[in-house]
NUTI-697188 format. One record per residue (C-alpha): x, y, z; residue number from 1; residue in three letters. Coordinates in steps of 0.25 Angstrom, whole numbers, plus 5000, padded with zeros to 4 digits. Layout:
NUTI-697188
<mimar xx="X" yy="Y" zz="Z" kolvo="NUM" rokol="Ala"/>
...
***
This chain:
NUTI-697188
<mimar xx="4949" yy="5741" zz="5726" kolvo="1" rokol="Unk"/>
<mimar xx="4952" yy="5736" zz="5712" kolvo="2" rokol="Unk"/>
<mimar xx="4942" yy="5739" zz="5699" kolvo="3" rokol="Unk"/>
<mimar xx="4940" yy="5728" zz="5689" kolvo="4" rokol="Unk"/>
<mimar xx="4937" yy="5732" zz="5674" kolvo="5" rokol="Unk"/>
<mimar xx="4927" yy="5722" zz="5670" kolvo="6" rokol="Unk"/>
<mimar xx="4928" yy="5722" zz="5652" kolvo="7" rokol="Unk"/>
<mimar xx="4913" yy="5718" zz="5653" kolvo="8" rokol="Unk"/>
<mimar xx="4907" yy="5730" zz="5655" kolvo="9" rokol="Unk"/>
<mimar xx="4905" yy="5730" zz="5670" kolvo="10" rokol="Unk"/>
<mimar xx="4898" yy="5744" zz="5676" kolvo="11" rokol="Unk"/>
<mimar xx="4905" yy="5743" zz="5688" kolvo="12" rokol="Unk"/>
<mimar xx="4918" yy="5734" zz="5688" kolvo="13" rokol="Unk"/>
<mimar xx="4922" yy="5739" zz="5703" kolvo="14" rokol="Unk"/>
<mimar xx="4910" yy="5736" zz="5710" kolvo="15" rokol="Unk"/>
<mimar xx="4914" yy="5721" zz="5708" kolvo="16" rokol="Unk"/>
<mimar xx="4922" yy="5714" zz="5719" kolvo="17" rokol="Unk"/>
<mimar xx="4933" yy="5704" zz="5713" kolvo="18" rokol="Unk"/>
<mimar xx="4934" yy="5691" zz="5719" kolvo="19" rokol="Unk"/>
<mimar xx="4945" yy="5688" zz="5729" kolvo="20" rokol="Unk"/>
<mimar xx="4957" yy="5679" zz="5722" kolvo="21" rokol="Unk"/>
<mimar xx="4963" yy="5666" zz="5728" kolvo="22" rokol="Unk"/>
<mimar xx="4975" yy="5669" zz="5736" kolvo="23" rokol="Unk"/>
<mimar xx="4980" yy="5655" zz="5732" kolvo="24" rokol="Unk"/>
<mimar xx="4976" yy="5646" zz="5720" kolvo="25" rokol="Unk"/>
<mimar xx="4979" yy="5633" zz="5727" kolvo="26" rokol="Unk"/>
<mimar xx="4968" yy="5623" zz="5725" kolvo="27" rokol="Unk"/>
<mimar xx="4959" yy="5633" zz="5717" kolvo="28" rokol="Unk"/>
<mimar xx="4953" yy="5630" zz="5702" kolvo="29" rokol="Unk"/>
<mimar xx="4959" yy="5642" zz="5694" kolvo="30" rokol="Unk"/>
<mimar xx="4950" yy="5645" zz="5680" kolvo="31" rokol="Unk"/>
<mimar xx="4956" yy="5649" zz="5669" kolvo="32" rokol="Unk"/>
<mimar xx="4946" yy="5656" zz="5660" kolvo="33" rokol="Unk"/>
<mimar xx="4951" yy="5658" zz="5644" kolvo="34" rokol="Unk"/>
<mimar xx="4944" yy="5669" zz="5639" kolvo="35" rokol="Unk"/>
<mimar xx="4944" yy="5664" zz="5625" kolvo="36" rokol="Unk"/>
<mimar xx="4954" yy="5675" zz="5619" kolvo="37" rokol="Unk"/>
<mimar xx="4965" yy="5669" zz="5609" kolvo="38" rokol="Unk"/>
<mimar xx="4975" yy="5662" zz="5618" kolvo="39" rokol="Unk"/>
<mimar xx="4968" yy="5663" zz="5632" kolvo="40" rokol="Unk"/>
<mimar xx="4971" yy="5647" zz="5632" kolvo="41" rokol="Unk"/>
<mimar xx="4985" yy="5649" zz="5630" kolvo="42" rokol="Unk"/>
<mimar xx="4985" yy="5657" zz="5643" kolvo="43" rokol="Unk"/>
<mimar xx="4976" yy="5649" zz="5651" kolvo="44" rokol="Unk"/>
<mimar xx="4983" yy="5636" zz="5646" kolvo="45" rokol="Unk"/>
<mimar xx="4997" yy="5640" zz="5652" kolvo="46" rokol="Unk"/>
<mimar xx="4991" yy="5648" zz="5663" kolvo="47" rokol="Unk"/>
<mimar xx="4983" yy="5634" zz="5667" kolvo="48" rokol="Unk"/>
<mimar xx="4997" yy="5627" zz="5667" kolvo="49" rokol="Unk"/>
<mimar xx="5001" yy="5635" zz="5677" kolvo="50" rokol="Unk"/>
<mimar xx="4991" yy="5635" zz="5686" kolvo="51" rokol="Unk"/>
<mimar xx="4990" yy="5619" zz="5684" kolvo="52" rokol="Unk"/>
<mimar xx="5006" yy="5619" zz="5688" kolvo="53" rokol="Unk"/>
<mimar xx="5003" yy="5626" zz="5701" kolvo="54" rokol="Unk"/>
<mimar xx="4992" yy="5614" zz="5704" kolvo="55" rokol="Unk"/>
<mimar xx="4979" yy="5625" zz="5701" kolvo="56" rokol="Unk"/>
<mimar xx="4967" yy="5618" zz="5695" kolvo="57" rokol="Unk"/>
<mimar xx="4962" yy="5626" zz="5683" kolvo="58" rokol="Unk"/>
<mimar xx="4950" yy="5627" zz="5675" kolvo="59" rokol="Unk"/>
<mimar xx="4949" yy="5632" zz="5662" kolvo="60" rokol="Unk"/>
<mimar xx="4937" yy="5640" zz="5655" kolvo="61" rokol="Unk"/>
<mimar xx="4936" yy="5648" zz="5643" kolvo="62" rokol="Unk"/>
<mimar xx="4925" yy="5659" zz="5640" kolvo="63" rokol="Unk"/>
<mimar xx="4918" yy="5658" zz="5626" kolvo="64" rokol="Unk"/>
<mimar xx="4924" yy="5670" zz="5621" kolvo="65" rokol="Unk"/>
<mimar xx="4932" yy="5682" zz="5625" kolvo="66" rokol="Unk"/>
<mimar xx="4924" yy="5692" zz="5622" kolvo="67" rokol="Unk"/>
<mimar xx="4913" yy="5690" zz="5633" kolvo="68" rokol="Unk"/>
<mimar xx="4912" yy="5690" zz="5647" kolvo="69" rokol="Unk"/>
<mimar xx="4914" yy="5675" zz="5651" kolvo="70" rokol="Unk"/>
<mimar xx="4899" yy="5668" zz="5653" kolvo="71" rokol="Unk"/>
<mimar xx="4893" yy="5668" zz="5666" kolvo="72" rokol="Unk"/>
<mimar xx="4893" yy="5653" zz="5666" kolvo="73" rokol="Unk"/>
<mimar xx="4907" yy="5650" zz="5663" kolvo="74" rokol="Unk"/>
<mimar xx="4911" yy="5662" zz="5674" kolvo="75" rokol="Unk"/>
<mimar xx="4903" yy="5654" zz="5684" kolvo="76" rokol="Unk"/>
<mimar xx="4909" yy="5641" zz="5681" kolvo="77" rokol="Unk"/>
<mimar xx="4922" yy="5647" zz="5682" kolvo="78" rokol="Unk"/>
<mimar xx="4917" yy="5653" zz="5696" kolvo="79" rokol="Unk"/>
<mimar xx="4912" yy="5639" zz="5700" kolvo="80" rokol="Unk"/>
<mimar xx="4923" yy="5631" zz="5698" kolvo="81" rokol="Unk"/>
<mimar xx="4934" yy="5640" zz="5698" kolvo="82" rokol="Unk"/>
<mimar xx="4944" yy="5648" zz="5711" kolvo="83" rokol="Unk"/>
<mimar xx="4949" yy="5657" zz="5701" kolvo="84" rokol="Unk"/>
<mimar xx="4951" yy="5661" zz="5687" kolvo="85" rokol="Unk"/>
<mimar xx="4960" yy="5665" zz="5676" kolvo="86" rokol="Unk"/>
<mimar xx="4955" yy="5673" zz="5663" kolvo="87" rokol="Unk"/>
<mimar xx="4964" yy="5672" zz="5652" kolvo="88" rokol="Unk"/>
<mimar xx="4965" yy="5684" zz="5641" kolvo="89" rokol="Unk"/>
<mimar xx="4975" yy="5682" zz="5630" kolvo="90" rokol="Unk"/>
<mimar xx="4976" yy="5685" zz="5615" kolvo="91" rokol="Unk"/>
***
């Protein structure tokens, strides 16, 4: 079993079950989340070229700032329209 370390201060980061992963992304909406660090964009911009050049469908969102946990209604609206997602983290 693999434990996740959750940086928010979770209790009890192993009792959590991760989601299972596409095996394929073909015909899946892939969100690409910028966490509002210096550059994120940079990142998601080539990293969403790429995913367009494969024929993915993207949707970008960006969280208000780095330094908190992303709201609850921006993770729901990524889990609503979203198969999958991509956090970016540069500096």
């Amino acid at each position: 079993m693999t434990t996740f370390m959750d940086p928010t201060s979770e209790r009890d980061p192993g009792s959590r079950q991760p989601l299972p992963r596409p095996t394929d992304l073909s015909g899946k909406t892939v969100g690409l989340l910028d966490i509002s660090k210096p550059r994120g964009d940079v990142f998601i911009d080539r990293l969403e070229d790429l995913l367009v050049q494969k024929g993915l469908k993207t949707r970008r969102y960006k969280k208000p700032t780095f330094t908190r946990v992303a709201p609850t209604e921006l993770k729901q609206q990524i889990a609503d329209e979203c198969d999958a997602v991509i956090e970016s983290l540069a500096d």
